[in-house]
C-alpha positions in Angstrom: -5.5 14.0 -0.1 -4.4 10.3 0.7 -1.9 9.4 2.8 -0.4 5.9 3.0 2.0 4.2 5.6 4.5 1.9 3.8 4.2 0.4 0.5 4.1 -3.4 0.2 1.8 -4.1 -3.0 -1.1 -3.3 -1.2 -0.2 0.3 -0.5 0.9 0.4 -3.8 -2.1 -0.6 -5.7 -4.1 1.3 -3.2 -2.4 4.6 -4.2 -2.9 3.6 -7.9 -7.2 3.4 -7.3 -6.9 6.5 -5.1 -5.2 8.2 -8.2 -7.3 6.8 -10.4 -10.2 7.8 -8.7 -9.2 11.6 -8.3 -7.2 11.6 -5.0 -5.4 14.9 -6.3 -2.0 14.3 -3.6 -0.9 11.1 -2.7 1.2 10.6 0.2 3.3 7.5 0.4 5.8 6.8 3.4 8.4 3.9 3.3 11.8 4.0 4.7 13.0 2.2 1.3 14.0 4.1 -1.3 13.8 1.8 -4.2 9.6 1.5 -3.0 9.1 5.2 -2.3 10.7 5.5 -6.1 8.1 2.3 -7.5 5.4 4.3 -5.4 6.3 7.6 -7.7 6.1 5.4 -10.4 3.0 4.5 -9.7 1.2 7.8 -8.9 2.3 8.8 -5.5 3.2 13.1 -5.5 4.7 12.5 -2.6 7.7 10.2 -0.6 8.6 10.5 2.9 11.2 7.9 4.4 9.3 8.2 7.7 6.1 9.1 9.6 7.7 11.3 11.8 8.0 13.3 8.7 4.3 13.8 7.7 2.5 17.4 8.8 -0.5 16.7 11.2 -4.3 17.0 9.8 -3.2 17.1 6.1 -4.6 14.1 4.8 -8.7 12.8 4.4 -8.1 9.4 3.7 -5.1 7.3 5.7 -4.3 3.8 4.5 -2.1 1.7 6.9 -0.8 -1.1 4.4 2.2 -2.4 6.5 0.2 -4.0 9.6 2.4 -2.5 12.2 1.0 -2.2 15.8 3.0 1.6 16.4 1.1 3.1 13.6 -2.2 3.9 14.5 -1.5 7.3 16.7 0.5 8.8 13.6 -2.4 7.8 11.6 -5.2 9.3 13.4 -2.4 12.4 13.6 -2.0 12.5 9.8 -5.9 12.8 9.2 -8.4 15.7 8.5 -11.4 16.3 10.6 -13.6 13.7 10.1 -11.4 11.9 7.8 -10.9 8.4 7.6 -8.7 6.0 8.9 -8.1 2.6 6.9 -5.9 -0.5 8.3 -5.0 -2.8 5.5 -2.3 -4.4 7.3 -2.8 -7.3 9.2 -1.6 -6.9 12.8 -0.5 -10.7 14.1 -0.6 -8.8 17.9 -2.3 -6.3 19.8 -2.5 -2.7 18.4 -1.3 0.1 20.4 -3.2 3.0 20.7 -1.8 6.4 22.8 -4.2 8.7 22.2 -8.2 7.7 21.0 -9.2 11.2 22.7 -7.2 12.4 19.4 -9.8 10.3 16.8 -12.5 11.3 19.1 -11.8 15.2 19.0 -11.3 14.6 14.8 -14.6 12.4 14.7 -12.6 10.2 12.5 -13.9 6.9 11.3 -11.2 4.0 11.8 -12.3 0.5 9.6 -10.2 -2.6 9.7 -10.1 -4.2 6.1 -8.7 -6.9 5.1 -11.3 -9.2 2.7 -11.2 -8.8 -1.0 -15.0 -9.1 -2.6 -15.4 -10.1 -6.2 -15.9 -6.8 -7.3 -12.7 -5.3 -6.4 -10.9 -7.9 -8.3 -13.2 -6.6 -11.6 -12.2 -3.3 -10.8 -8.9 -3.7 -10.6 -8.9 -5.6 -13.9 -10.9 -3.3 -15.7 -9.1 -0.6 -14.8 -5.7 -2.1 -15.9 -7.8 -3.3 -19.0 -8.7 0.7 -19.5 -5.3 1.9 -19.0 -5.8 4.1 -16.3 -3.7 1.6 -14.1 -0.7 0.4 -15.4 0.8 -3.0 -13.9 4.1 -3.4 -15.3 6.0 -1.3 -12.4 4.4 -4.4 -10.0 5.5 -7.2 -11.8 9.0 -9.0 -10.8 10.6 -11.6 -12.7 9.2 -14.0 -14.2 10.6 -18.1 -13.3 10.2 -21.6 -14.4 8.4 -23.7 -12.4 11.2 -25.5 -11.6 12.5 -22.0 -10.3 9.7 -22.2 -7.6 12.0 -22.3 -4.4 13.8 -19.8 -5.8 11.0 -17.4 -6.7 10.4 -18.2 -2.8 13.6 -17.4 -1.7 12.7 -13.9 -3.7 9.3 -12.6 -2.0 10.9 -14.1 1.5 14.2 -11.9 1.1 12.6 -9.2 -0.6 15.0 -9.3 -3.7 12.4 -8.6 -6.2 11.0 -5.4 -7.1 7.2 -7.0 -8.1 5.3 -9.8 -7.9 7.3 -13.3 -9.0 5.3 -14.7 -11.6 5.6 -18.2 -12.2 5.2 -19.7 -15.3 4.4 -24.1 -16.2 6.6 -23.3 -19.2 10.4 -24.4 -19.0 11.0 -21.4 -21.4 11.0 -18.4 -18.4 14.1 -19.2 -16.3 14.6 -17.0 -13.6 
C-alpha cells in the first residue's frame, strides 16, 4: 500500500508509477476536492481531505509531495514496520519532527528526494508511450505564446487543472 500527502503533479505522477508498478491501494490525501477527484482519475483507490484522517501503520510506502514542515510525524505514523518514508517536497525551512523514537521503534527508512536522473524521465515516457500511464488528466490548457503572463498568472493562482502548455504557434489562444 502507498500512501501520499497532497497532490501537486508530483504526487500525482508518483501515484500513477506506484499503480503502474503494482501498488495494489493507493492512498492520496489533499484537502481539494477537484485534486483528490484528478488523483481518482489517475489511479488513486483512495481520497482523504486530511491526514488526520489516515489509520496508523497501514501504508509501506509514504510519499510527502507537498514540502510541508508539519508532515513528517503523520508520515512516519501512516507507515508499516520497516516501511518507507519518501519526502518529495522541498521544505524552504526547518522540518519538524515530534517523535523520531516513533521511526526508530518502526525501523523505517526516511530518504529526502528531490533530483530527477535521466532514466526516470525514459520511464515515464515509455510508460505513457505503453499506455499504462495516461497523461491527458495532467495537462491544462494549452496558450499562445503571447498568452505567457497569463499561463503565469494560471500555475501562480492555481486556476488550472494540469500543466499550461505553451505553444510558439499564434493558433492556441488561451
Amino acid at each position: 500500500m502507498v500512501f501520499q500527502l497532497n497532490t501537486p503533479k508530483t504526487g500525482l505522477a508518483s501515484g500513477c508509477k506506484a499503480r503502474d508498478r503494482g501498488a495494489e491501494q493507493v492512498t492520496v490525501i489533499d484537502p481539494d476536492p477537484a485534486r483528490l477527484a484528478l488523483a481518482q482519475v489517475m489511479g488513486a483507490t483512495s481520497v482523504l481531505a486530511a491526514a488526520a484522517e489516515v489509520p496508523p501503520g497501514g501504508h509501506h510506502v509514504v510519499f510527502e509531495c507537498v514540502g510541508h514542515p508539519g508532515l513528517l510525524d503523520p508520515c512516519v505514523s501512516a507507515t508499516a514496520g520497516r516501511g518507507r518514508v519518501v519526502i518529495a517536497g522541498v521544505h524552504e525551512g526547518p522540518v519538524k519532527f515530534e517523535n523520531p523514537a516513533g521511526a526508530l521503534l518502526k525501523e523505517l527508512t526516511i530518504r529526502f528526494s528531490v533530483a530527477y536522473r535521466p532514466g526516470d524521465f525514459r520511464a515515464v515516457v515509455d510508460a505513457f508511450g505503453a499506455g499504462s500511464i495516461d497523461p491527458a488528466p495532467l495537462i491544462g490548457p494549452l496558450v499562445g505564446i503571447d498568452h505567457l503572463g497569463e499561463a503565469f498568472a494560471m500555475v501562480k493562482t492555481g486556476a488550472t487543472g494540469g500543466r499550461v502548455l505553451v505553444s510558439p504557434e499564434e493558433l492556441h489562444e488561451g
